[in-house]
C-alpha positions as CSV (number, residue, x, y, z in Angstrom):
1,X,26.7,4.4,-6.4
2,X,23.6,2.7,-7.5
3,X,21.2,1.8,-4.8
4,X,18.7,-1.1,-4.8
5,X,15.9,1.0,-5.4
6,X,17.8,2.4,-8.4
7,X,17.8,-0.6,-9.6
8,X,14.6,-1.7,-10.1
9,X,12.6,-1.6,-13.0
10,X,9.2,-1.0,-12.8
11,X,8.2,-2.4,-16.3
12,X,9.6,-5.9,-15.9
13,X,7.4,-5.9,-12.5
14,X,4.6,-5.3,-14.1
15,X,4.9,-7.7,-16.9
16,X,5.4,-10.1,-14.6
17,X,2.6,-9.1,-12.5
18,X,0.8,-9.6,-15.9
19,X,0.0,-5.8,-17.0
20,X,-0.5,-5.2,-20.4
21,X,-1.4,-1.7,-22.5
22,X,0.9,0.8,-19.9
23,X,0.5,4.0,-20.6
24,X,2.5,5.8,-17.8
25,X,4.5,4.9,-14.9
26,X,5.2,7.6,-12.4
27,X,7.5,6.8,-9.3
28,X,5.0,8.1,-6.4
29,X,6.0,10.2,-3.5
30,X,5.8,8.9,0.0
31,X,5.9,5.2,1.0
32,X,8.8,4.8,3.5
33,X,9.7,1.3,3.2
34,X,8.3,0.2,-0.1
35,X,9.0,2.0,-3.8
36,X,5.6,3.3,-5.1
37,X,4.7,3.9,-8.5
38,X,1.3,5.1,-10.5
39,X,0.6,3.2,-13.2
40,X,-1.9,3.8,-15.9
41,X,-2.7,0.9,-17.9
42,X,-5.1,-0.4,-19.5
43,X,-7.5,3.1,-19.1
44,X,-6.8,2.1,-15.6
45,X,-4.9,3.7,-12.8
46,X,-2.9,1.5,-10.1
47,X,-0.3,1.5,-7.6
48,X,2.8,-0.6,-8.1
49,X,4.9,-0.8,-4.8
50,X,7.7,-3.2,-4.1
51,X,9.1,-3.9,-0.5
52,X,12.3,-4.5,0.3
53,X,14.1,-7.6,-0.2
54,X,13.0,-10.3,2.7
55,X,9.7,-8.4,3.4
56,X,7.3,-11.3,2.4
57,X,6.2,-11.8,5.7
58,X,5.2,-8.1,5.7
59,X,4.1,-7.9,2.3
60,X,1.8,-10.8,3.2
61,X,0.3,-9.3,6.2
62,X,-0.2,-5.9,4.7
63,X,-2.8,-8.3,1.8
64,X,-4.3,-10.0,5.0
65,X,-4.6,-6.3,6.3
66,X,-6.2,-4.5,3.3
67,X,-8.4,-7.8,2.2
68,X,-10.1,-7.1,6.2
69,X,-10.8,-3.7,5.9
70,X,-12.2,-4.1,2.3
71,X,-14.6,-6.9,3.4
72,X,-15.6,-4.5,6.0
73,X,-16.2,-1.8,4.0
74,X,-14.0,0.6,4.4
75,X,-11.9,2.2,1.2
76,X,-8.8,0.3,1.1
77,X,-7.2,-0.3,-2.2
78,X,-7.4,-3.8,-3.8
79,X,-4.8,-6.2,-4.1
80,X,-4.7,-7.0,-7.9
81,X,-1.8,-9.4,-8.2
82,X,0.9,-10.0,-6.0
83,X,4.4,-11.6,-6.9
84,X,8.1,-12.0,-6.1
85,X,10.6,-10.0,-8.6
86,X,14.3,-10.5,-7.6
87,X,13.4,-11.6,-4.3
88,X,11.7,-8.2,-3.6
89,X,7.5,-8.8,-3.0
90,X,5.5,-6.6,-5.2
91,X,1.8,-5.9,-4.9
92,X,-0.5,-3.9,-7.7
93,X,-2.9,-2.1,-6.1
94,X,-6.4,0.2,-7.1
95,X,-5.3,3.7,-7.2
96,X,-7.5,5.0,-5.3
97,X,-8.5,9.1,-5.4
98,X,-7.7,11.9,-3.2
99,X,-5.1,13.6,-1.6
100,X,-3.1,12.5,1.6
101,X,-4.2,14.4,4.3
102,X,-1.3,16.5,5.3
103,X,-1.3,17.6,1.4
104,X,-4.9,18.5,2.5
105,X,-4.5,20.4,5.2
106,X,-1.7,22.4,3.7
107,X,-4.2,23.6,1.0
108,X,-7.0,23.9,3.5
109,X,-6.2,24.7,6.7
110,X,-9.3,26.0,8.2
111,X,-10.7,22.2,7.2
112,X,-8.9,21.0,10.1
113,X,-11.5,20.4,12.2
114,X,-13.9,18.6,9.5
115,X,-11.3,16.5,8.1
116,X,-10.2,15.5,11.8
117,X,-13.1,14.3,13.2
118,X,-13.6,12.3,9.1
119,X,-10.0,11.0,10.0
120,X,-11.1,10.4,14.3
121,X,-14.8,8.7,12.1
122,X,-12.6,6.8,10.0
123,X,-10.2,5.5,12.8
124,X,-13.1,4.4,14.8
125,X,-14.4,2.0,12.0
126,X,-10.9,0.5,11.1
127,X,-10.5,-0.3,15.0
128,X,-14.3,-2.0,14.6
129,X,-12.7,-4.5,12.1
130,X,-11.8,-8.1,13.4
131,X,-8.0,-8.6,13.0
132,X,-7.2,-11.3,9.9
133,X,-5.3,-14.4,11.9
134,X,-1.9,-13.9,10.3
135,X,-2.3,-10.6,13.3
136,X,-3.2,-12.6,16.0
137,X,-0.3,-14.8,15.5
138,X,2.1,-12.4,16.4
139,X,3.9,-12.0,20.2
140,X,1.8,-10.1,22.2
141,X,3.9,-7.5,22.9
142,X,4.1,-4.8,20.0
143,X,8.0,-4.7,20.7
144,X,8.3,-8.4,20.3
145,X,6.9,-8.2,16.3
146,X,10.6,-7.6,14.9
147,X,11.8,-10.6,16.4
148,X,8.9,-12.5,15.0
């Protein structure tokens, strides 16, 4: 049996996001609630990921999100074009380098203590950044956001 993510196609997305000259699409590991693929285009790389069907309210936030951090600074990837493909919201995305940092600790373990207090540095300047207003509409109880 097919399932909705089986059933996307990453190409017509990115046409209608507007990308032209693909060279590659890759589906991406991780992402738990969205489908994430890498996407060279254009001698460019980028991340196409697609939410769930009735996530624009999430999808939305998560641009308010990321255009915050950006303006302050910090290394967020950047929201090239954003649509609506079969009801599912879509965002392109920089690629941005690296490895997660569980890959990174796998590979170099006795980094653990340099990459945490990086991670504890990095933390500490994302918790500096004034929330967008689309967060400060929400209930004030954490537990109260599904409902909302």
């Amino acid at each position: 049996m097919e399932s909705d993510d089986d059933a996307l196609d990453p190409h017509a997305i990115l046409a209608l996001l507007g990308v032209t000259g693909i060279a590659s699409v890759e589906q991406a590991h991780g992402g738990t609630d969205t489908v994430i693929w890498r996407v060279e285009a254009a001698g460019r790389l980028y991340a196409l990921r697609v939410f769930q069907q009735g996530s624009e309210a999430d999808c939305e936030r998560e641009r308010e999100v990321m255009q915050a951090a950006r303006d302050a600074g910090l290394p967020v990837p950047e929201v090239h074009a954003h649509e609506n493909w079969r009801g599912r919201p879509a965002l392109l995305l920089s690629w941005l380098p690296g490895q997660p940092l569980a890959a990174e600790l796998r590979r170099h373990p006795w980094r653990a203590w340099r990459l945490g207090v990086r991670f504890g540095e990095m933390q500490a300047r994302l918790n500096a950044v004034t929330a967008p207003v689309i967060l400060t509409e929400r209930p004030s109880r954490w537990i109260d956001w599904l409902g909302s």
